[in-house]
Short mmCIF file of the C-alpha atoms (twelve columns), coordinates in Angstrom:
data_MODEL
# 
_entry.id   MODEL 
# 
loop_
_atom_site.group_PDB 
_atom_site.id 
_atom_site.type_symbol 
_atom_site.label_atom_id 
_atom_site.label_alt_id 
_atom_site.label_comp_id 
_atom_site.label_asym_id 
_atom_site.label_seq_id 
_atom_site.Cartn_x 
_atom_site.Cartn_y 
_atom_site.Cartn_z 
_atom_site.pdbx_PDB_model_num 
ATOM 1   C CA . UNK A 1   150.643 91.670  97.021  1 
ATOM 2   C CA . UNK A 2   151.813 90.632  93.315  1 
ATOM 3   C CA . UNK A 3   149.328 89.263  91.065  1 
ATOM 4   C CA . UNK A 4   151.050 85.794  90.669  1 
ATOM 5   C CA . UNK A 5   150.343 85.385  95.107  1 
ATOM 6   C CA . UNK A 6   147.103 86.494  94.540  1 
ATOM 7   C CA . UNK A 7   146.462 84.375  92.295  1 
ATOM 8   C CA . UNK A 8   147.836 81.446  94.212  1 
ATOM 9   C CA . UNK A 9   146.023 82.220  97.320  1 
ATOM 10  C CA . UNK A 10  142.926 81.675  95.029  1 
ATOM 11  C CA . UNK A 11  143.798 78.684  93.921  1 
ATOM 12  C CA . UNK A 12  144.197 77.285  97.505  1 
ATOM 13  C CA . UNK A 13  141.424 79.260  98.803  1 
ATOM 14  C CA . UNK A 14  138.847 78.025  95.935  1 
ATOM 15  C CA . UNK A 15  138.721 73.856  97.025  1 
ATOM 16  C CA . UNK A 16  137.463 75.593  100.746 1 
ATOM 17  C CA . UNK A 17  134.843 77.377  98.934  1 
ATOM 18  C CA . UNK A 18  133.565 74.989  96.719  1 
ATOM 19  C CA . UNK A 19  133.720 72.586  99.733  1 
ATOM 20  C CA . UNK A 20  131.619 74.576  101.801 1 
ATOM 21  C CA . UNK A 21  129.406 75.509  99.235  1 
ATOM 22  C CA . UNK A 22  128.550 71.928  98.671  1 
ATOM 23  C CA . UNK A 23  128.167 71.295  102.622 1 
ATOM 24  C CA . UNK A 24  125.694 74.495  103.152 1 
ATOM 25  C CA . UNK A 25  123.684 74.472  105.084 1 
ATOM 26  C CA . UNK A 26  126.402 73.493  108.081 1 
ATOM 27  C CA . UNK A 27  124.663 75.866  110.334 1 
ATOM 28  C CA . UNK A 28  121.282 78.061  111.205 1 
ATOM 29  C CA . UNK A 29  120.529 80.074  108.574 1 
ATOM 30  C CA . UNK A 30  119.463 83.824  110.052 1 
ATOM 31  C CA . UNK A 31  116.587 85.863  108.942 1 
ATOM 32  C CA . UNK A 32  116.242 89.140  109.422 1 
ATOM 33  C CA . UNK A 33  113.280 90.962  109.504 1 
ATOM 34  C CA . UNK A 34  112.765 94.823  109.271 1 
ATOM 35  C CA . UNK A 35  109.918 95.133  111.385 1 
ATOM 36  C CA . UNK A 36  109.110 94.162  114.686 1 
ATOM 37  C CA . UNK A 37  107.384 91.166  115.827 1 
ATOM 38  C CA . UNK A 38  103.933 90.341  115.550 1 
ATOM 39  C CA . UNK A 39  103.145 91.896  111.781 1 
ATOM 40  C CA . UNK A 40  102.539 90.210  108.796 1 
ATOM 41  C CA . UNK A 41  106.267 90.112  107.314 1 
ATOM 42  C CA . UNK A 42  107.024 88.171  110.900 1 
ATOM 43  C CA . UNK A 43  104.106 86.111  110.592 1 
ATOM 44  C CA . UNK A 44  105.130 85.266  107.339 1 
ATOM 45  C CA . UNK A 45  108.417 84.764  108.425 1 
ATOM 46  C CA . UNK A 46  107.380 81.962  111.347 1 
ATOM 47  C CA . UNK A 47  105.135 80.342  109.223 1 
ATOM 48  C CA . UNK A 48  107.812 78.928  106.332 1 
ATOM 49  C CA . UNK A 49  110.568 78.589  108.738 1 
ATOM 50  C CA . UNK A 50  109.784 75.554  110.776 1 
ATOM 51  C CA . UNK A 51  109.200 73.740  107.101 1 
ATOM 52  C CA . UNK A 52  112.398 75.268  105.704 1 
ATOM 53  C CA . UNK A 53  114.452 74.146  108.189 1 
ATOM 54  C CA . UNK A 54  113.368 70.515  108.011 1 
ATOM 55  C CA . UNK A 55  113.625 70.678  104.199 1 
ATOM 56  C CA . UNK A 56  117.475 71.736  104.765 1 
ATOM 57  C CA . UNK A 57  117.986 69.939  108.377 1 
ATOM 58  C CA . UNK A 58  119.159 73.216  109.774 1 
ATOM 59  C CA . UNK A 59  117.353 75.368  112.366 1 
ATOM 60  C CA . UNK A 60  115.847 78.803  110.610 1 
ATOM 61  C CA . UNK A 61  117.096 81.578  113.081 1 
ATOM 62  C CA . UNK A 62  114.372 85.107  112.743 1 
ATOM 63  C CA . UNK A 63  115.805 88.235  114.345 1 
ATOM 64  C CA . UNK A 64  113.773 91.300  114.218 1 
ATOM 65  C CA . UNK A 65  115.462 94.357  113.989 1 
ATOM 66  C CA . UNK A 66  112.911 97.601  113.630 1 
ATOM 67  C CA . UNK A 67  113.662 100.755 112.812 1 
ATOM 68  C CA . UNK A 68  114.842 103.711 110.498 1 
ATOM 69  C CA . UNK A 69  112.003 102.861 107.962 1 
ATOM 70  C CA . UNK A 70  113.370 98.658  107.681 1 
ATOM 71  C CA . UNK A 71  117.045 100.370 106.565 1 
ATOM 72  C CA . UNK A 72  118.728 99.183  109.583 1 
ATOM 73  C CA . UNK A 73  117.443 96.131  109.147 1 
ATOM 74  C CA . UNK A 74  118.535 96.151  105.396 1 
ATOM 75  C CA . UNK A 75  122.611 97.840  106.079 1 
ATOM 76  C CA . UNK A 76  123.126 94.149  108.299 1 
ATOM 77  C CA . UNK A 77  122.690 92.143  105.564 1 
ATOM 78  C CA . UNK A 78  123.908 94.172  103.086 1 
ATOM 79  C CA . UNK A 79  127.745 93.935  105.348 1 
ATOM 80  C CA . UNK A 80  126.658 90.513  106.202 1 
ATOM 81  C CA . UNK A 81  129.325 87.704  105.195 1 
ATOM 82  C CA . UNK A 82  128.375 86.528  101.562 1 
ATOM 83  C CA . UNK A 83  128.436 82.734  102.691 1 
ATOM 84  C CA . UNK A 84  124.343 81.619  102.470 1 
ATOM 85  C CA . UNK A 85  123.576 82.031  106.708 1 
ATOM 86  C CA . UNK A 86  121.919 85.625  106.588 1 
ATOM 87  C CA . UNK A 87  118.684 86.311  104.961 1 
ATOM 88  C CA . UNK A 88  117.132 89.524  104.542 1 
ATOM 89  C CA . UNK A 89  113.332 89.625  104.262 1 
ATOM 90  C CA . UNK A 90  112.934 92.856  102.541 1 
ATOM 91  C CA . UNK A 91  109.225 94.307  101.761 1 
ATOM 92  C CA . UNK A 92  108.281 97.044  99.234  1 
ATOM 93  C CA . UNK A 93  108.667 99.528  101.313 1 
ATOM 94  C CA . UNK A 94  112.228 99.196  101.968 1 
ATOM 95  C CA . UNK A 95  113.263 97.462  98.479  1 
ATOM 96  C CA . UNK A 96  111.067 100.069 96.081  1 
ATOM 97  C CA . UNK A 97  109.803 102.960 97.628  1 
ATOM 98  C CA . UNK A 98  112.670 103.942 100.578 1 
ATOM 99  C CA . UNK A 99  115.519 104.747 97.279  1 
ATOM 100 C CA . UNK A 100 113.141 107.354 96.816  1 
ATOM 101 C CA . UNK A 101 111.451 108.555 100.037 1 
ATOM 102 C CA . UNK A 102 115.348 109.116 101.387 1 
ATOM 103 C CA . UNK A 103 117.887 110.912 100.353 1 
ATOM 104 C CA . UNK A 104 120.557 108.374 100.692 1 
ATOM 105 C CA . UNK A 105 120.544 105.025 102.206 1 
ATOM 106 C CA . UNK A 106 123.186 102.619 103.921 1 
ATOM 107 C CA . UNK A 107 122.848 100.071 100.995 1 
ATOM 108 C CA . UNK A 108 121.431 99.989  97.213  1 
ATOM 109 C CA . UNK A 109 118.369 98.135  96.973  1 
ATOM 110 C CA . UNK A 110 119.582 96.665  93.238  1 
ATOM 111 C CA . UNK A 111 123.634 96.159  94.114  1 
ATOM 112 C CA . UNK A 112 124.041 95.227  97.716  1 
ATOM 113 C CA . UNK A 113 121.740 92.153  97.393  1 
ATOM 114 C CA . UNK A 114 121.645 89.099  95.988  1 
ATOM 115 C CA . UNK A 115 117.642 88.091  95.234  1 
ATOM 116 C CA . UNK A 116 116.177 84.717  95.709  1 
ATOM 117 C CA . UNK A 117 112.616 84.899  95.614  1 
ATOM 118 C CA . UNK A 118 109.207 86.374  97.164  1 
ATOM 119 C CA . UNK A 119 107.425 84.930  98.848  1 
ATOM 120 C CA . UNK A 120 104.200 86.636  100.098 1 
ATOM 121 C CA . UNK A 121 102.024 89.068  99.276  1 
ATOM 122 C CA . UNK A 122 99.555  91.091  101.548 1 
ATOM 123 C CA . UNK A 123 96.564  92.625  99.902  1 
ATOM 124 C CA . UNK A 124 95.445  96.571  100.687 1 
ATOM 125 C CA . UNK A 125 91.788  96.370  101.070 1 
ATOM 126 C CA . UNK A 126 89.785  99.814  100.561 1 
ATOM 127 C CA . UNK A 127 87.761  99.998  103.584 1 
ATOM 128 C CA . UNK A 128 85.169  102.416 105.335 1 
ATOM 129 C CA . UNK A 129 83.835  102.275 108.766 1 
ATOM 130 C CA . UNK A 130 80.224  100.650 109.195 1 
ATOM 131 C CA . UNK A 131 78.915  103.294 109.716 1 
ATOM 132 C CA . UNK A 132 79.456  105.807 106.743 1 
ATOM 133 C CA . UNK A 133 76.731  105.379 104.194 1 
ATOM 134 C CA . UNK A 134 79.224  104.834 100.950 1 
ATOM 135 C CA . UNK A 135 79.119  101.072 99.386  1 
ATOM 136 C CA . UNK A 136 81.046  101.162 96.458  1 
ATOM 137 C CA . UNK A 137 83.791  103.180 95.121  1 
ATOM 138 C CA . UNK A 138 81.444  105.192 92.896  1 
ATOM 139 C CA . UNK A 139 80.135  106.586 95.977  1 
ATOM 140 C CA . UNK A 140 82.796  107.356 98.152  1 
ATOM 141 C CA . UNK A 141 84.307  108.757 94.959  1 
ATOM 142 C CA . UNK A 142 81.085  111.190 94.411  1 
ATOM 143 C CA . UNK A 143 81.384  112.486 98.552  1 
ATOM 144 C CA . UNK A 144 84.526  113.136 98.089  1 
ATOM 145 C CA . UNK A 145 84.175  115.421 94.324  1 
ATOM 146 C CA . UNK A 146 81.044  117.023 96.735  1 
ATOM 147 C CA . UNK A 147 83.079  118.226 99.828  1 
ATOM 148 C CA . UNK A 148 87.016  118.280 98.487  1 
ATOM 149 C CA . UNK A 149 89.413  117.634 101.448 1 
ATOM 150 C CA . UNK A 150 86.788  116.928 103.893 1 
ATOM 151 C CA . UNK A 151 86.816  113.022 103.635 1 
ATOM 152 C CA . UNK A 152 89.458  111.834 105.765 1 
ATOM 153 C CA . UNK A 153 92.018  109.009 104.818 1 
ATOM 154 C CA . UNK A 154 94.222  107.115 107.108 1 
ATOM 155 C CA . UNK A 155 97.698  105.556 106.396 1 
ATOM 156 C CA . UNK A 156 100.376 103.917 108.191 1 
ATOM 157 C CA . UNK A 157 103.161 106.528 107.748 1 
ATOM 158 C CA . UNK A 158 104.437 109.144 105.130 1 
ATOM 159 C CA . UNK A 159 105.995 107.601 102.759 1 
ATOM 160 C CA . UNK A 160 104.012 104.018 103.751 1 
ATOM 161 C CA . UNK A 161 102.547 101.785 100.573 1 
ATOM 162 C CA . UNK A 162 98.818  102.562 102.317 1 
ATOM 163 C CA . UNK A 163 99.736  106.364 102.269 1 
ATOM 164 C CA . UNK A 164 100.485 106.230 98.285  1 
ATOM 165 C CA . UNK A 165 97.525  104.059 97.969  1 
ATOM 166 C CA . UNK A 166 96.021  107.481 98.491  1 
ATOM 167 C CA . UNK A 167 97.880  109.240 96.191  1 
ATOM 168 C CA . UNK A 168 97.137  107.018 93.318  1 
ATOM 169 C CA . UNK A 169 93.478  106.768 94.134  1 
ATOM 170 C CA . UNK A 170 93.468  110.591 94.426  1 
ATOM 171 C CA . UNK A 171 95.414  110.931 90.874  1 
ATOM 172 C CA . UNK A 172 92.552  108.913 89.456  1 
ATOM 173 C CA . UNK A 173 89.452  109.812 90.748  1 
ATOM 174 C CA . UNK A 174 90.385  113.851 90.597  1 
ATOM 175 C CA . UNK A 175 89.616  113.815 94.281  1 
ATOM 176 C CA . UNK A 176 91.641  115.461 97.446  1 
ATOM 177 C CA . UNK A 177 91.865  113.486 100.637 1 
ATOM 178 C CA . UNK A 178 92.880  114.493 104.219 1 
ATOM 179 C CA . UNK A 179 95.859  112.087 104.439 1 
ATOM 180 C CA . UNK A 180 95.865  111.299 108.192 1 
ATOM 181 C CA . UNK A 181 99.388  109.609 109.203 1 
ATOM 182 C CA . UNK A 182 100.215 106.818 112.030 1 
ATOM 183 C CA . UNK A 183 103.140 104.687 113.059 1 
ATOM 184 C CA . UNK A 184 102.138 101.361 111.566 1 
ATOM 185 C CA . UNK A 185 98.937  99.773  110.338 1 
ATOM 186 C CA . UNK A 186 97.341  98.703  113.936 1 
ATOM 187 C CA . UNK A 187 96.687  101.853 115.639 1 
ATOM 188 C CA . UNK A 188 95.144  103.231 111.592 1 
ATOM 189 C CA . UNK A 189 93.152  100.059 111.592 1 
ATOM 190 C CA . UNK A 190 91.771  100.568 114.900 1 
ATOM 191 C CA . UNK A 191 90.934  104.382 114.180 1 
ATOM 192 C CA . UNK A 192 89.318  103.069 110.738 1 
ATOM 193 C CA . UNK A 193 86.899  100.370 113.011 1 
ATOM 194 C CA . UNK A 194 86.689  103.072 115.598 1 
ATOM 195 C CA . UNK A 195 84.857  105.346 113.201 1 
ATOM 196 C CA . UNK A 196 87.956  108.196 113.739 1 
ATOM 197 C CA . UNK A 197 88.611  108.333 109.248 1 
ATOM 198 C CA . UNK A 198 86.761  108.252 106.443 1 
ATOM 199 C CA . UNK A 199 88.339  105.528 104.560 1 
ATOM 200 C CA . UNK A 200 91.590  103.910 104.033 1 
ATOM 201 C CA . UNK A 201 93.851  100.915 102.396 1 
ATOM 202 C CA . UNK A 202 93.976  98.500  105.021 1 
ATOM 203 C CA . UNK A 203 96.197  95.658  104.919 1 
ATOM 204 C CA . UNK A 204 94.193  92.841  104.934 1 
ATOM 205 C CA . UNK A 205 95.139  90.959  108.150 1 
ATOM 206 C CA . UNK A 206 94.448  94.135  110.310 1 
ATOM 207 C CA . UNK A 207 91.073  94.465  108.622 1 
ATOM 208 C CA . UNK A 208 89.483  91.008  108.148 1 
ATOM 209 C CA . UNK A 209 88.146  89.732  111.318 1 
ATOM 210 C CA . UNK A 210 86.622  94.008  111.667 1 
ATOM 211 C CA . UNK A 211 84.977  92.491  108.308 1 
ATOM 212 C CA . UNK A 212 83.922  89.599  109.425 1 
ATOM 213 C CA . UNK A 213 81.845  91.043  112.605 1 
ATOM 214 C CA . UNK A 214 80.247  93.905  110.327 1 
ATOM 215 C CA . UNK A 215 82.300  96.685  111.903 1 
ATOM 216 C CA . UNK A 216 84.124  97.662  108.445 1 
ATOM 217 C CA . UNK A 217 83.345  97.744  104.842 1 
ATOM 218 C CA . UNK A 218 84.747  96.561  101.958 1 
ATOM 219 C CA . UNK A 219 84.535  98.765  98.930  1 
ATOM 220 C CA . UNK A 220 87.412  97.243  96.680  1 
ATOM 221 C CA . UNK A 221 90.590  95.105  96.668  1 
ATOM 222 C CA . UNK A 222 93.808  97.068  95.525  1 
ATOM 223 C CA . UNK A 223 95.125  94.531  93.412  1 
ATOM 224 C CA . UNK A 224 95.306  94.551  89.680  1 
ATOM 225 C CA . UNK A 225 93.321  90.892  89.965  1 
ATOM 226 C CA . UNK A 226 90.485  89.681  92.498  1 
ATOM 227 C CA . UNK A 227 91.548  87.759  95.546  1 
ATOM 228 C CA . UNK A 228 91.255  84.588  97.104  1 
ATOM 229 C CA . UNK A 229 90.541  85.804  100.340 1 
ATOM 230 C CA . UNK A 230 87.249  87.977  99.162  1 
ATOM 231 C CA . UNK A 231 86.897  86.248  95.718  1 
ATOM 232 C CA . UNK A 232 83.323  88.624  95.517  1 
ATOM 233 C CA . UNK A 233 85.028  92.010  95.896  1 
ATOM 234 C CA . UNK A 234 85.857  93.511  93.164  1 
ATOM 235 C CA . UNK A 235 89.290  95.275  92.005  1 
ATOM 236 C CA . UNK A 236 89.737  99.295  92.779  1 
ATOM 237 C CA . UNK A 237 90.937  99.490  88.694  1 
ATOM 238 C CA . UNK A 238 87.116  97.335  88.138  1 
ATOM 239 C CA . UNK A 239 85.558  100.045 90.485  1 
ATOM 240 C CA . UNK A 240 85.874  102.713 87.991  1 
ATOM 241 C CA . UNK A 241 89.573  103.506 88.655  1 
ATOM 242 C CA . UNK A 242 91.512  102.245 85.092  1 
ATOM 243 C CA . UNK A 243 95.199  101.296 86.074  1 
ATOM 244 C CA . UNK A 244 95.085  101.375 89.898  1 
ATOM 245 C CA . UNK A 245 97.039  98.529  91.723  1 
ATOM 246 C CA . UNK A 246 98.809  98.379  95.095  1 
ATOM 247 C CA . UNK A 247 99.910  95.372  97.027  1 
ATOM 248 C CA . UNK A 248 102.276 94.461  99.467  1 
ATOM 249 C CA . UNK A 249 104.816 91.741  99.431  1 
ATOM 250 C CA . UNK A 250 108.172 90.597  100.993 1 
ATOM 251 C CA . UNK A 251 111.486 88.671  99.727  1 
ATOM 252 C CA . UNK A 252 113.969 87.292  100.514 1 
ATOM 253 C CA . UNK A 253 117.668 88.298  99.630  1 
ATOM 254 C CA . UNK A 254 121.210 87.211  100.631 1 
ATOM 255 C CA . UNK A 255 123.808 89.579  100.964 1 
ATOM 256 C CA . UNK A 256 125.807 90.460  97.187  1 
ATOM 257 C CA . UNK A 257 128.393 88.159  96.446  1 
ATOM 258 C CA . UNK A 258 126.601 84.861  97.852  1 
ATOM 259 C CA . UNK A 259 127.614 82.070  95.768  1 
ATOM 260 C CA . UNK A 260 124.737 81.540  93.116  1 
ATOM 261 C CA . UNK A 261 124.456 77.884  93.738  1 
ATOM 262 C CA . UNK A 262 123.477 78.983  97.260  1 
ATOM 263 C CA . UNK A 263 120.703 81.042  96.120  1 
ATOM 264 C CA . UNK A 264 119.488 78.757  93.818  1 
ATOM 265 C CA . UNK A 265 119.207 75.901  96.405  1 
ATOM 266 C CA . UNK A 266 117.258 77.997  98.827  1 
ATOM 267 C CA . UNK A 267 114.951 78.918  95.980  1 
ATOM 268 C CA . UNK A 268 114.349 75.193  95.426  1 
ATOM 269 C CA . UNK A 269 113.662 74.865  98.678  1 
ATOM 270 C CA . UNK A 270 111.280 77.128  98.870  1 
ATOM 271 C CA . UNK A 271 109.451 76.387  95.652  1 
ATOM 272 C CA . UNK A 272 107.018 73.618  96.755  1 
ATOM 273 C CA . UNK A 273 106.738 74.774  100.212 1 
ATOM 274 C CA . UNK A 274 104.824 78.041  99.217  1 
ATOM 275 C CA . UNK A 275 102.929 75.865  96.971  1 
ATOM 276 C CA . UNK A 276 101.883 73.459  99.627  1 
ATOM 277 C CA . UNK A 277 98.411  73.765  100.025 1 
ATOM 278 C CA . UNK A 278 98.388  73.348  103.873 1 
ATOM 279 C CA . UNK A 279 100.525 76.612  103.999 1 
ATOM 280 C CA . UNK A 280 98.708  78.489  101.504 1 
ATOM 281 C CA . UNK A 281 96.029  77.855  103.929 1 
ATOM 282 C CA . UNK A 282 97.671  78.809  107.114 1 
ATOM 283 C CA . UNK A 283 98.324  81.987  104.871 1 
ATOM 284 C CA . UNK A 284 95.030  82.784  103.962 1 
ATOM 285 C CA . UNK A 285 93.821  82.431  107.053 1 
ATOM 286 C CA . UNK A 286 96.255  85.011  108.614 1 
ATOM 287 C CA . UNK A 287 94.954  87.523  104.999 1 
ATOM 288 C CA . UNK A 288 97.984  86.433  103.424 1 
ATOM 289 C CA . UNK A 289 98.888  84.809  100.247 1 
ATOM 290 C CA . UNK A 290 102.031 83.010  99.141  1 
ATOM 291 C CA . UNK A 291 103.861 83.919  96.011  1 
ATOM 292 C CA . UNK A 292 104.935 81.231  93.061  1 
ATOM 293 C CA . UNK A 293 108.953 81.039  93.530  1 
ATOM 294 C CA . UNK A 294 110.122 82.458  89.683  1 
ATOM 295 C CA . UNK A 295 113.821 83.108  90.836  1 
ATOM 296 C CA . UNK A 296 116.578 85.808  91.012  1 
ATOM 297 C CA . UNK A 297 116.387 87.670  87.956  1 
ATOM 298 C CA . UNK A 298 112.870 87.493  87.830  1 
ATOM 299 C CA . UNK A 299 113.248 89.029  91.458  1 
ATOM 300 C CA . UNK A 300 115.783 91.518  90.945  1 
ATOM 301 C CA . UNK A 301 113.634 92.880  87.478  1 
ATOM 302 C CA . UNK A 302 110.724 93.091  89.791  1 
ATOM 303 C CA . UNK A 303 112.164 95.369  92.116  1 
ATOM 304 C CA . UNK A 304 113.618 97.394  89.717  1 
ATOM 305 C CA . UNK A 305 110.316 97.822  88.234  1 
ATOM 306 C CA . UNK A 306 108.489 98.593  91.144  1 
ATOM 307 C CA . UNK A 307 110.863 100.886 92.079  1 
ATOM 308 C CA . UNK A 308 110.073 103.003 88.812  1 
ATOM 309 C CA . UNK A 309 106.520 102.755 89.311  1 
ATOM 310 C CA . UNK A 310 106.627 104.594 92.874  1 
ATOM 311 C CA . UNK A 311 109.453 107.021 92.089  1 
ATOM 312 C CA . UNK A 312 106.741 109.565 90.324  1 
ATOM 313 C CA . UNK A 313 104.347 108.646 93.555  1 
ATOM 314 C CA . UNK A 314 106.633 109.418 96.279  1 
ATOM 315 C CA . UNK A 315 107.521 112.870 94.794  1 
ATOM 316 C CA . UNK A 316 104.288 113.746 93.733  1 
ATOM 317 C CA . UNK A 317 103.342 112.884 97.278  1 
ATOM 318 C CA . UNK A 318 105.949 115.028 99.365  1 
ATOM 319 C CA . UNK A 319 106.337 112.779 101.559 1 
ATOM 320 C CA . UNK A 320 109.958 112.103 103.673 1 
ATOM 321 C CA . UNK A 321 110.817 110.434 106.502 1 
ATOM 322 C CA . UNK A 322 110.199 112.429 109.389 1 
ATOM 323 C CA . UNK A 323 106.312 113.099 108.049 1 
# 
């Protein structure tokens, strides 16, 4: 094709672009969610879309798709058409620590998206069963420098954000934990209540109503700041451990190329309904919080930065894939 009928077939291609750029949304928008129904990024999820959908008079669309560590999930979107009707909700597991824990992926977590915002969090909550006589970090710290790799600590996969919780805590307090893997948070969160480990970082919706009936401890909050949800428990880094912080969160991305007046009216959308205060609520009731909407770059920086931060973690932790 010469250069002058390219150019020409932009020109009469551009007034259909501009003109359906200017009617979107025309159609359901899709999200697509990594992980399988019934977790906190699908909570999440079900929670804005019914408002989001009125706010843009189009029906939101979620479709789970599990599997291969959220990277399936992640290579749809990435081939998905540019055009503002497919949404990934990514997490930091498959946006920050996945470039590292594989050794190649079906997408680039920096090129083959186009960011729009986050828009939760999910706190990891350092938690013992009831029964184990430790009630504070300075203590569970001290058991642990007394019996090295005796105290046993669960995690929700090799590779998971609850497994280098462990890591990091270990790199701080000069202490070696059993690192005890599962498939998913659940069946480690009903272990932990069960009195089968020593301690782990629960997410805090698999952990809160344990907490709430006495059959868990709380010894710390991961986060670099306290918490809404337990506004009394203090940090892990306040605990005694300078510079720890781990905490979940999910975004949400378009596919690269998606016109940038498309992403920017999606993340005006979104911007006063995570700062609604009935859905903040509905959020912190499920151990969730929302996240102020900053934007794309602010996004895409983020994620780049996170993705440093782990790198070191990951290898340090020898973790891959298969365990």
């Amino acid at each position: 094709m010469t250069r002058r009928r390219t150019l020409i077939l932009a020109g009469l291609a551009a007034p259909g672009l501009a003109r359906a750029q200017q009617d979107w949304p025309a159609r359901p928008i899709r999200i697509v969610l990594p992980f399988a129904a019934g977790g906190s990024s699908d909570i999440a999820a079900r929670l804005i879309a019914p408002r989001l959908g009125a706010a843009l008079g189009q029906q939101i669309v979620i479709e789970n798709r599990g599997g291969g560590g959220g990277n399936i999930a992640a290579e749809l979107v990435a081939r998905a058409a540019p055009d503002g009707y497919t949404i990934f909700q990514g997490n930091i597991g498959v946006l920050a620590i996945n470039p590292t824990l594989y050794r190649s992926l079906p997408f680039d977590a920096e090129q083959s998206f186009q960011p729009i915002a986050h828009i939760n969090s999910v706190a990891n909550i350092l938690c013992v069963p009831a029964d184990r006589p430790w009630r504070s970090v300075a203590e569970l710290r001290a058991a642990m420098l007394a019996a090295p790799e005796r105290v046993r600590a669960g995690n929700s996969g090799p590779g998971s954000i609850g497994h280098l919780a462990v890591v990091q805590f270990d790199h701080l307090a000069g202490t070696r934990s059993v690192h005890v893997p599962y498939r998913g948070g659940g069946p480690m969160s009903t272990d932990l209540i069960a009195g089968h480990l020593d301690y782990a970082f629960a997410t805090a919706p698999t952990v809160l109503s344990a907490l709430e009936a006495g059959r868990v401890r709380a010894l710390a909050i991961g986060t670099a700041t306290r918490s809404t949800l337990l506004p009394n428990l203090p940090t892990v880094a306040e605990a005694g451990l300078t510079g720890f912080e781990v905490s979940n969160w999910d975004a949400w991305l378009f596919p690269r190329g998606t016109p940038p007046a498309i992403t920017e009216r999606m993340a005006a959308a979104l911007r006063p309904l995570l700062a609604d205060p009935e859905l903040r609520a509905e959020f912190t009731r499920r151990g969730m919080e929302t996240m102020p909407v900053s934007g794309p770059a602010e996004l895409a920086a983020s994620i780049r930065a996170e993705t440093l931060r782990w790198a070191p973690m990951v290898r340090a932790s020898g973790a891959t894939p298969d365990g």
